[in-house]
N, C-alpha and C positions, 0 to 999 in steps of 0.2 A: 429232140424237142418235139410238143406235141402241135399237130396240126393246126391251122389257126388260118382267122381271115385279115392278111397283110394290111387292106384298102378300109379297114374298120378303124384302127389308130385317127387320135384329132389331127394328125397332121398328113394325113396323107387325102388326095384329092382334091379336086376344085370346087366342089360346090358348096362345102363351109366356109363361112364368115362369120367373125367374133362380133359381138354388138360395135356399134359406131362409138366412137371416142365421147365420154360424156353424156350416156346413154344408160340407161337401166341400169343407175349405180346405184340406188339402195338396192334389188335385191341381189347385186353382185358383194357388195360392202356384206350384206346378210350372211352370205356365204361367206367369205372371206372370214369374218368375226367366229362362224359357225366350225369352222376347222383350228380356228386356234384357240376354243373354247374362253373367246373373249364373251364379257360381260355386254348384254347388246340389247336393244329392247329391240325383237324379231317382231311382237306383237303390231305394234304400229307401221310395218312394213309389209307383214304376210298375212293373210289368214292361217290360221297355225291349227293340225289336228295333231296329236299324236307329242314326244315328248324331242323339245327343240335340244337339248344337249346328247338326244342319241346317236350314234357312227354313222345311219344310214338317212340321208337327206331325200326325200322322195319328194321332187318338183313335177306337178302335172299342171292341166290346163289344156283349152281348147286348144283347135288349132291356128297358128298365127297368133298363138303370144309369146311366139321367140324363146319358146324352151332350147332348139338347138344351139338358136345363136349365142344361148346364156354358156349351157353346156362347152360350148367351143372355146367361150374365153377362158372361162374357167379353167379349162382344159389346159392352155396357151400362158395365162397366168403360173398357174403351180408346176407348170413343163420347166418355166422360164426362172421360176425361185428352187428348181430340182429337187420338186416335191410330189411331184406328176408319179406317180407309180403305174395304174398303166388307164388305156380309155377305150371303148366299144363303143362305136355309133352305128346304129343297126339303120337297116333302109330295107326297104320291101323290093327295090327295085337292083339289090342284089342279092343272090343266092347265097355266098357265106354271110353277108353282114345282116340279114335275116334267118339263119339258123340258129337259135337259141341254143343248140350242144356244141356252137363254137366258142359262144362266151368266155367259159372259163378257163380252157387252153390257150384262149388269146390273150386273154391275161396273163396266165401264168407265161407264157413266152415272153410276155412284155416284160413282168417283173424280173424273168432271169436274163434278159439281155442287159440289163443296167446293174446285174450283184452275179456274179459269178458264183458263190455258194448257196444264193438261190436255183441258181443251175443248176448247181452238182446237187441238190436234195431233187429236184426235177427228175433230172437224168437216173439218179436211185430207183423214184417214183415208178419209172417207166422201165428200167431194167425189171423190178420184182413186178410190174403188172405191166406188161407191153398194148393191152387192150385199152387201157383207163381211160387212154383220148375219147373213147367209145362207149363207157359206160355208161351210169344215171347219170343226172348232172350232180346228184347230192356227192356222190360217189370221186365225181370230177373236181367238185368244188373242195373235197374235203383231201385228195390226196397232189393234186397239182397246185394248191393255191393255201390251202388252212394250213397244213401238215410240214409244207413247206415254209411258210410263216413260219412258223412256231421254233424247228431248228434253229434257223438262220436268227433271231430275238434272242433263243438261250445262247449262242455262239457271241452275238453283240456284234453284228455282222450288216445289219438292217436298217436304216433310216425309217420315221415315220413319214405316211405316205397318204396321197388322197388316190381313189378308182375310181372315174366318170366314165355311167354308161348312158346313152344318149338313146330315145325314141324307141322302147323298149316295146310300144303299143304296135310298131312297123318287123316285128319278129313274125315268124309264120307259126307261132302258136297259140291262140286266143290266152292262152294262160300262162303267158310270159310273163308280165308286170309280178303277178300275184309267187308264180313260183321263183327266178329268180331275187324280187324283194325277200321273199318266207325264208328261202334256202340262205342266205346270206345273212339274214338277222338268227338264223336258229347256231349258224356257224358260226359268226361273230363273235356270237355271244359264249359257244365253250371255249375259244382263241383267249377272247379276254380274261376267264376265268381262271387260264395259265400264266395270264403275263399281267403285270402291273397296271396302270393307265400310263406310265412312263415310258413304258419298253414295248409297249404292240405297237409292229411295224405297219399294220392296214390301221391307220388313224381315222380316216372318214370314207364314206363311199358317198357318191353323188349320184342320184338314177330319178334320168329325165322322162315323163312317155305324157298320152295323150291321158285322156279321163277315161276310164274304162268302162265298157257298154253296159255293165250289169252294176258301176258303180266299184270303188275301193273294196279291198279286200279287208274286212275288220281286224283283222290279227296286223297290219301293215299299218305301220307308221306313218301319218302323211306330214309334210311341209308343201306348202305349193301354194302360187295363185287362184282363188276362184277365177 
């Protein structure tokens, strides 16, 4: 299996906590609606750029407006309905969970501990390229995580699933948001091109971070608070 940072999963550590009981529930409800591609008016909830029925949900916002906390339950929510596929909460104040070439190893560990033939398409992964934990991240995302997808949907092997990755802006590369968002909608989107809307197993992805210094990345899809 490829290397990965353990303490990044929503459930591990103590300094997360999900919002307070009866708290920030339209835009958790938003969310919720937004995975099951229910009918929802998001407008009167979010400020909305970009297109509200796309796979990748991008929540940004200053700091202290609860993006982790939202993250977390979210998180705890679709763990608890075993729809959770997997989750990255980055922090600057550790060294894997702010390396952004951990991301998508971590993931893909996550998704093969809960589907065993997502293992074994893993483990193929890494027998024919033993480096891949180590390469681009395009490189990473597209043979531990896309490639692997894609078998395991034609096998009918897969469940549909949500990815939450949390505080993307506390990665140690200024150009975290912009690349992990870019590389994930440019993959997404040939994943889908293979598979129905019925049968892809990465159903939505959720990625929280701050407001980036230079502003959004125009090609990147936003949903999020002002």
């Amino acid at each position: 299996m490829p290397r990965y940072a353990a303490a990044a999963q929503f459930n591990q550590g103590t300094e997360r906590v999900p919002c307070t009981e009866d708290t920030r529930t339209e835009i958790l409800d938003a969310i919720y609606h937004w995975f099951n591609r229910d009918h929802f008016e998001m407008y009167d909830v979010l400020p909305i750029e970009g297109n509200i029925n796309g796979r990748i949900f991008w929540l940004d916002g200053l700091a202290g407006t609860e993006k982790s906390t939202i993250a977390q339950t979210i998180a705890d929510h679709f763990d608890r309905s075993g729809k959770l596929g997997a989750s990255f909460f980055c922090s600057r104040d550790d060294a894997k969970r702010s390396n952004i070439n951990l991301i998508f190893p971590t993931i893909a560990r996550q998704l093969s501990s809960s589907n065993p033939a997502f293992k074994k398409h893993i483990s193929e992964a890494m027998r024919k390229d033993p480096n891949v934990e180590y390469a681009l991240m395009s490189r990473q995302l597209k043979k531990l995580v896309i490639e692997p997808l894609h078998a395991v949907m034609c096998e009918g092997t897969f469940s549909p699933c949500i990815i939450v990755i949390d505080a993307l802006d506390e990665c140690n590369e200024k150009s975290a948001i912009s690349t992990i968002l870019l590389l994930s909608k440019s993959f997404l989107a040939l994943y889908l091109q293979s598979c129905s809307s019925s049968q892809a197993g990465l159903k939505r992805m959720l990625c929280c971070s701050g407001v980036p210094r230079h502003g959004p990345d125009e090609r990147c899809e936003r949903i999020g608070p002002s």
